[in-house]
C-alpha positions as CSV (number, residue, x, y, z in Angstrom):
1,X,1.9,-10.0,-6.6
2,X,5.3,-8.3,-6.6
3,X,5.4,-4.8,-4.6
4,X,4.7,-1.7,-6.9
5,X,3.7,1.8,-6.5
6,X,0.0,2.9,-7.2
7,X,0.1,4.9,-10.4
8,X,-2.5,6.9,-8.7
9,X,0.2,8.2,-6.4
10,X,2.8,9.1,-9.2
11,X,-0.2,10.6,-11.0
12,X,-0.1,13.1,-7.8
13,X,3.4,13.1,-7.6
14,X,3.8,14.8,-10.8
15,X,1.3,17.6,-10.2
16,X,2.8,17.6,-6.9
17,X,-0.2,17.9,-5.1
18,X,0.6,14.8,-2.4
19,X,3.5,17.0,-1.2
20,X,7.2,16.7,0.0
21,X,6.9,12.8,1.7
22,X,9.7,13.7,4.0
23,X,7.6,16.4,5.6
24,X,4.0,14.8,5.5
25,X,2.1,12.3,7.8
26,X,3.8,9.0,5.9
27,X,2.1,5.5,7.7
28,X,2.6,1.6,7.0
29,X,-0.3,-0.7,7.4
30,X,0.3,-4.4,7.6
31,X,-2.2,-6.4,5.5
32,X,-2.9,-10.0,4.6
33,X,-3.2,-10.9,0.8
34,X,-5.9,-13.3,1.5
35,X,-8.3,-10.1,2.8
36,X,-6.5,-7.4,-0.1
37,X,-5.5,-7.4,-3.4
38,X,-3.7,-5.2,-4.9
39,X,-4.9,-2.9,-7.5
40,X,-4.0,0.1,-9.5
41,X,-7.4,1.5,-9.3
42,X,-7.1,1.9,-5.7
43,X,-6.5,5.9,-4.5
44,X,-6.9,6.2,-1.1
45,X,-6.9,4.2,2.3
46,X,-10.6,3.9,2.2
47,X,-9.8,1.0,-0.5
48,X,-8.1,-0.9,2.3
49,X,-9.7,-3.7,4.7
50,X,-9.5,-2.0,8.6
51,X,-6.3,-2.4,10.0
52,X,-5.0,-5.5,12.1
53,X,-3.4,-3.5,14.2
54,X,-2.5,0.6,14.8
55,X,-0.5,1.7,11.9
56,X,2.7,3.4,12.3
57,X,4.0,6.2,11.5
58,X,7.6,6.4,9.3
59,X,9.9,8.4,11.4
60,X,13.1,9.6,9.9
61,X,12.2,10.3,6.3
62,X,14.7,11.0,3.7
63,X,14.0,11.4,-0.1
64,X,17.3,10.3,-1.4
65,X,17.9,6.9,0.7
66,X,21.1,8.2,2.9
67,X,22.7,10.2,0.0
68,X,23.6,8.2,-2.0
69,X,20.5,7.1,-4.1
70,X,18.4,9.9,-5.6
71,X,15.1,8.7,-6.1
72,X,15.1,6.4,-3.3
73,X,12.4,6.8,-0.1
74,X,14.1,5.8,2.9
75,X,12.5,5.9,7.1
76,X,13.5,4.4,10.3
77,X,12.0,0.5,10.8
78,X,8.5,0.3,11.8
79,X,7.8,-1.4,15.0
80,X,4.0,-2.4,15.4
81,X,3.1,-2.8,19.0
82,X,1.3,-6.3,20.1
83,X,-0.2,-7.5,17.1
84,X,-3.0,-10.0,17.7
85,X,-2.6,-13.4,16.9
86,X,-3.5,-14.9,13.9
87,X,-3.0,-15.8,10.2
88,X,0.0,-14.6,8.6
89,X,0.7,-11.1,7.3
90,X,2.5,-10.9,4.2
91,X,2.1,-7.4,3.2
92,X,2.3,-3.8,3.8
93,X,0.9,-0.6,2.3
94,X,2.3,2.7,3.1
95,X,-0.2,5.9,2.3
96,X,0.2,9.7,3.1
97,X,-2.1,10.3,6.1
98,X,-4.3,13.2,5.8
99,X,-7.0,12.0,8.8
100,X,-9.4,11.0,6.2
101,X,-9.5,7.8,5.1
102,X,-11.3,9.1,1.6
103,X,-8.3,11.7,1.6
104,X,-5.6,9.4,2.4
105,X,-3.0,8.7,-1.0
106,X,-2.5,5.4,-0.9
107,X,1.9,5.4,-2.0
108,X,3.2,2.0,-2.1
109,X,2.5,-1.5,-1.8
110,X,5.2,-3.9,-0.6
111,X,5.3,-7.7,-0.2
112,X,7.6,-10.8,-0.3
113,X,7.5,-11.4,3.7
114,X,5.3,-13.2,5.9
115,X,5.4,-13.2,9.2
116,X,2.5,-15.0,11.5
117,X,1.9,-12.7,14.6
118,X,1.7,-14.1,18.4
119,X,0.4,-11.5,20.6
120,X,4.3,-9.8,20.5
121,X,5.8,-6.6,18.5
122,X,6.5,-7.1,14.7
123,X,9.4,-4.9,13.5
124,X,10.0,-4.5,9.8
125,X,13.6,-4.0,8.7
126,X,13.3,-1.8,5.5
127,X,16.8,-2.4,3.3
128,X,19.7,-0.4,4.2
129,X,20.9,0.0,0.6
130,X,18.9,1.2,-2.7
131,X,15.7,0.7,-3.2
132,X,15.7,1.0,0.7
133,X,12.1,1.5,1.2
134,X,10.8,2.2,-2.6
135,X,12.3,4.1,-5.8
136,X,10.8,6.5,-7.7
């Protein structure tokens, strides 16, 4: 599967009705493809399995990627904090937190990593140039 937005989201995005990203609740949650598959008829975090660890929230949020890229969402790195051990994690899906997981616009699904955690922090390193983190 190759990262993509859910067409859900830019459904909302056009009515506007998921709001200015760079001024909402924006979190990452790291998955494993072998317990989520990706699917544009997913809406909301509810669709997602529990999370391996607490999700983080983007800090930093710019709409246009450092200036230089219109079009482009771009946030500081996002540390998670002593991820369990266990089988890899090759996946992250970003949604606009609203406290409700039934509420919760699910945004963008990114993969093409794995990383197999060992009790320690994972940090992911979103590109410094455009698409950065994803591009509208």
């Amino acid at each position: 599967m190759a990262s993509a937005h859910y067409n859900l989201f830019l459904q909302e995005a056009i009515k506007a009705s998921v709001g200015d990203l760079t001024s909402v609740t924006v979190k990452v949650r790291l998955v494993r493809t072998s317990a989520y598959t990706f699917s544009q008829a997913h809406q909301f975090l509810s669709s997602l399995p529990a999370a391996i660890v607490t999700d983080v929230t983007l800090g930093s949020k710019t709409a246009n990627g450092a200036g230089t890229d219109p079009g482009c969402f771009d946030a500081a790195d996002a540390t998670f904090t002593a991820v369990p051990s266990g089988t890899a994690i090759d996946a992250c899906v970003f949604y606009k937190d609203t406290g409700v997981a039934g509420t919760s616009n699910l945004l963008w699904y990114l993969d093409g990593f794995s990383v197999t955690p060992n009790g320690g922090d994972i940090t992911l390193q979103w590109a410094n140039a455009n698409p950065f983190i994803a591009k509208l």
